[in-house]
C-alpha positions as CSV (number, residue, x, y, z in Angstrom):
1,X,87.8,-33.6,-41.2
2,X,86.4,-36.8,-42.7
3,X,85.7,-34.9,-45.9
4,X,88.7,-33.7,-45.9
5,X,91.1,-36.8,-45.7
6,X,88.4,-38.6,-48.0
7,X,89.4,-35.8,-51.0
8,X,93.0,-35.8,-50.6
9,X,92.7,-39.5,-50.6
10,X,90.6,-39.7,-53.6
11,X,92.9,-37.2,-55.7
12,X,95.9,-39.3,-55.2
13,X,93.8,-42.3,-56.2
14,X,93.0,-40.2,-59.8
15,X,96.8,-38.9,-59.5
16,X,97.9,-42.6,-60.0
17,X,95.2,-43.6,-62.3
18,X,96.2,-40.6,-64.6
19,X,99.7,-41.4,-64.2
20,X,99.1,-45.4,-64.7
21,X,96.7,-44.9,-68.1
22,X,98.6,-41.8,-69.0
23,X,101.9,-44.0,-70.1
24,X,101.8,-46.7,-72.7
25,X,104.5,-49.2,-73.4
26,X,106.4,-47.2,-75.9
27,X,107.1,-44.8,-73.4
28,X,108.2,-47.4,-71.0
29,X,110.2,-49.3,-73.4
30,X,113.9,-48.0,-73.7
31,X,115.7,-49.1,-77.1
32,X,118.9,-50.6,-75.1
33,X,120.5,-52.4,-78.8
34,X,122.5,-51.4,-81.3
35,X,121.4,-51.3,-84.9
36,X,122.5,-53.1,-87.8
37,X,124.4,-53.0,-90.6
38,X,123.2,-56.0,-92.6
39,X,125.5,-57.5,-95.9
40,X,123.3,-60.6,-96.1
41,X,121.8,-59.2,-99.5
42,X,124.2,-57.4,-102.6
43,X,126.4,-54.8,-100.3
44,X,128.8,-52.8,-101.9
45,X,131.3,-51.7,-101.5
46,X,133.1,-55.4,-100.3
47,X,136.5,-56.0,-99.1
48,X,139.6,-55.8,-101.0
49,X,137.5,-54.5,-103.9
50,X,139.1,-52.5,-106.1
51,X,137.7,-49.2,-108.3
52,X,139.2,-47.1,-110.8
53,X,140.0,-43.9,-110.2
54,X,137.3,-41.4,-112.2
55,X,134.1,-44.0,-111.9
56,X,131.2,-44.5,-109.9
57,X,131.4,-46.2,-106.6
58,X,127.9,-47.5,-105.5
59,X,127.4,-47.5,-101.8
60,X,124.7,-50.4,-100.9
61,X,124.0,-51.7,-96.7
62,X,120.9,-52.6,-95.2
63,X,120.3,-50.7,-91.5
64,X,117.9,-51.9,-89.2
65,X,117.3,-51.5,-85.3
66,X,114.9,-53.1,-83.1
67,X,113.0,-49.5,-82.0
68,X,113.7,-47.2,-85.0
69,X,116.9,-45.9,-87.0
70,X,118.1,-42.1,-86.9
71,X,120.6,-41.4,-89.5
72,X,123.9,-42.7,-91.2
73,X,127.2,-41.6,-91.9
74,X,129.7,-42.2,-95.0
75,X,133.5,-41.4,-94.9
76,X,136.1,-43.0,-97.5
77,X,140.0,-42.3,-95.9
78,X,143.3,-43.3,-97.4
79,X,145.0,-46.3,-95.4
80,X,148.3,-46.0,-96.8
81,X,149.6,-46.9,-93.6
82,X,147.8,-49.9,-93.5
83,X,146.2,-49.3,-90.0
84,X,142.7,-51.1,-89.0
85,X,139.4,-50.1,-87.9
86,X,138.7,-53.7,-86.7
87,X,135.4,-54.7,-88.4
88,X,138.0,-55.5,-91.7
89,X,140.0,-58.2,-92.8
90,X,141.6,-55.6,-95.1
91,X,145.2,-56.4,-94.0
92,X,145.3,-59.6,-96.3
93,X,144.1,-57.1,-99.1
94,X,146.7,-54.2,-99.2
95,X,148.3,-53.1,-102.5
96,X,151.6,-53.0,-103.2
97,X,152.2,-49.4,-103.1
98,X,153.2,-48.3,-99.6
99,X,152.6,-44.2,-100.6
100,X,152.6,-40.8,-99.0
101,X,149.7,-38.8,-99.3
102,X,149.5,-35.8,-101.8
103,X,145.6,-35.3,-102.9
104,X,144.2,-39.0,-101.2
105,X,140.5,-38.6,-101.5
106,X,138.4,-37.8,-98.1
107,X,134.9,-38.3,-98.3
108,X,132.1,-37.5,-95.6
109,X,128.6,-37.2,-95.9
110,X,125.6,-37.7,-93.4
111,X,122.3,-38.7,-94.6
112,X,119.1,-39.0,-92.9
113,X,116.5,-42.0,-92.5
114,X,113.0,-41.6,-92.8
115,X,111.0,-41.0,-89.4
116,X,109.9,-43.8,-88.1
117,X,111.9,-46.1,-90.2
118,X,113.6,-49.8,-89.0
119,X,114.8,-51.1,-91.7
120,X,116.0,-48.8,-94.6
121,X,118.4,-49.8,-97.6
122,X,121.3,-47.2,-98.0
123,X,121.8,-47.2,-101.9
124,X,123.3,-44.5,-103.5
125,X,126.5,-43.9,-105.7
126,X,128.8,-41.4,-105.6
127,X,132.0,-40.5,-108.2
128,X,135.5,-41.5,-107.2
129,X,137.4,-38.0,-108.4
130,X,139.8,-39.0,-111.0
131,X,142.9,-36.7,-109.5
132,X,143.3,-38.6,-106.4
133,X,146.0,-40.8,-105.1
134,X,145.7,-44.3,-106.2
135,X,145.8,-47.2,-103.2
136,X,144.6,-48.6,-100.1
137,X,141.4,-46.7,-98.3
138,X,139.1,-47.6,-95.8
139,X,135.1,-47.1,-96.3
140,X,133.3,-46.8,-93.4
141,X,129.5,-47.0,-92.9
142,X,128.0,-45.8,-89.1
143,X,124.1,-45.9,-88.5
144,X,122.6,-44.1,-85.3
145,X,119.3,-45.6,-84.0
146,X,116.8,-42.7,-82.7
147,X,118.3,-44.0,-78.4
148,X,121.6,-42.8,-79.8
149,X,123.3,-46.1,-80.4
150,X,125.7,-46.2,-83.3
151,X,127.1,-49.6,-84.9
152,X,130.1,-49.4,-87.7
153,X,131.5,-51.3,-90.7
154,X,134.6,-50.9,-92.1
155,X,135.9,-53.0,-95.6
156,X,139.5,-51.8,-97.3
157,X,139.1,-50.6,-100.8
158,X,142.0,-50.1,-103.4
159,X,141.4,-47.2,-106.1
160,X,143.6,-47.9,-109.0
């Protein structure tokens, strides 16, 4: 009986042990913050900036997260209604030309981050298609961290 209750009791002692040793602090630490979209350096585009129709527009934002980054998202949308995503001051920006849409560009891409990554530098350009309406469009940047947390910028953008 002694035996008995001395095994039991020493197999829970392992059981904890394992369990204890078995778990660094990564796996204990839970990434509870939002990443970043950083414009401390050259970002591009800026507000109220203004491209020609049929060019390049280069697409430059420093990500980071505290943990590690997952992916990011681009999307360019008309705003000829002049509404507001909130991260802009785009409303002292707008163009003059209050327009309906008949071919506004729509633009939306995901790309992925390298494993492992906390800070990455989204650089990239892409061409403005020279058919579109001209006016007032909002491009948006959105970065996912590897917890799932997502943090969004968005600066107004006139195509001429």
């Amino acid at each position: 009986m002694k035996i008995t209750s001395l095994s039991a009791c020493q197999l829970l002692s392992m059981g904890i042990a394992l369990f204890a040793f078995g778990c660094s602090d990564e796996d204990n630490e839970k990434d509870m913050e939002k990443p970043v979209i950083s414009d401390n350096e050259v970002p591009s585009p800026t507000d109220c900036q203004e491209f020609l129709r049929g060019e390049t527009l280069l697409v430059r934002y420093t990500l980071s997260d505290n943990v590690e980054l997952g992916n990011f998202n681009v999307e360019v949308h008309n705003n000829f209604d002049h509404h507001s995503h909130s991260t802009s001051s785009s409303s002292e920006c707008h163009s003059d030309l209050t327009e309906e849409p008949v071919n506004p560009w729509v633009y939306n891409q995901d790309f992925s981050i390298p494993e492992g990554s906390k800070t990455f530098t989204a650089e990239f350009e892409t061409d403005i298609p020279a058919d579109v309406d001209p006016g007032d469009y909002h491009f948006m940047i959105r970065v996912t961290d590897k917890a799932g947390w997502q943090e969004f910028k968005s600066v107004g953008i006139t195509l001429l």
